[in-house]
Every structure is written in C-alpha cells, then in structure tokens.
MARBAMI-546766 format. One record per residue (C-alpha): z, x, y. Coordinates in steps of 0.5 Angstrom, whole numbers, plus 500, padded with zeros to 3 digits. Example, Ala and Ser with C-alpha at 12.3 -4.5 7.8 and 13.67 -1.06 7.14 Angstrom:
MARBAMI-546766
516525491/514527498/
//
This chain:
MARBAMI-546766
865465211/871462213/869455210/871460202/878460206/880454208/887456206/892461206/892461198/885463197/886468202/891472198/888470192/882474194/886480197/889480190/882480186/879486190/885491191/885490183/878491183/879497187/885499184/880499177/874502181/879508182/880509176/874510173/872514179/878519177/876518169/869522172/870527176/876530173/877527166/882532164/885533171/890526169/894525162/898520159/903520163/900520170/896514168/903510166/906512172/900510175/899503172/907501172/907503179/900498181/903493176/910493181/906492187/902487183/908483182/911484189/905481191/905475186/912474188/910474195/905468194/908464191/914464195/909463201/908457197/915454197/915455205/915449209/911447214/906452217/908459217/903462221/907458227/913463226/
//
C-alpha cells in the first residue's frame, strides 16, 4: 500500500478524491431517504460550502509544493 504513495503529493491527491466521493455518496444518500426534506437553497449552500473547502484544500497543496526541503521535518 505504501508503494501507491511514495510521495506526499499522491497522498493528498487521494485524500481529495475520496472525500469528494464521500462528499457525492452523501448526497445521494440524503436524495433517497428524504427527497423532500433538502430544497434548492439548502443544496446550494451545501455545494458552495463544499466547493470552499475544496478549494482550501487545493490551495493548501500547491503551496505545500512551493515549501522548500522536507516539510515533514518541521
């Protein structure tokens, strides 16, 4: 398993895929058991929020990437 991840790169890159899986997977959880419990509205703020935090976390990673030497070490 550790050879999938040599670098710290495609470690987070999996960490991104599976909570955006997990972010989908809920969503269509939510869309079964209760299809009109959640409106427009709510499904927006839902997405633009997970769509920030997405973004937070891209930002995170490619400034990770500008870090010189090992960060780990820190």
């Amino acid at each position: 398993m550790s050879a999938l991840f040599e670098s710290d790169q495609a470690f987070y890159y999996a960490i991104g895929a599976s909570t955006f899986a997990l972010f989908l997977v809920g969503l269509g959880v939510l869309a079964l058991l209760n299809p009109d419990g959640i409106g427009t509205h709510e499904l927006g703020g839902f997405v633009v929020g997970f769509g920030l935090f997405m973004v937070s976390y891209v930002v995170a990673m490619v400034v990770y990437r500008f870090v010189p030497g090992d960060a780990d070490s820190v």
